[in-house]
Steps between C-alpha positions, in 0.01 A plus 500: 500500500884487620665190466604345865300285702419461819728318680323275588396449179907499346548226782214259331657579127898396621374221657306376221776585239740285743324214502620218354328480190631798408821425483504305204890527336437550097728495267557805277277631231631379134384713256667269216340227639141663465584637176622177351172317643270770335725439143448130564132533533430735194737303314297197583204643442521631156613150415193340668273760324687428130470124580080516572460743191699225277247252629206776517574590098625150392 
């Protein structure tokens, strides 16, 4: 199957990739930012799980 479309076709995709909505300006991916979210959440989560197995075990 080759890879162009019709142009009729390539007309409906530009104009639907120029509408409005999607031009949304985003700022840049931060990978430190995920990767201190996901240490955050295991951190917090092994705490949470040796705080219920200190009430679990008593």
């Amino acid at each position: 199957m080759p890879g162009k479309l019709y142009p009729e076709d390539q007309k409906r995709v530009e104009e639907y990739l120029s509408s409005p909505t999607h031009q949304v300006e985003r700022k840049p991916f931060n990978v430190w930012l995920l990767l201190g979210g996901i240490t955050l959440m295991v951190i917090f989560m092994g705490l949470l799980s040796r705080l219920l197995s200190w009430f679990a075990l008593g």
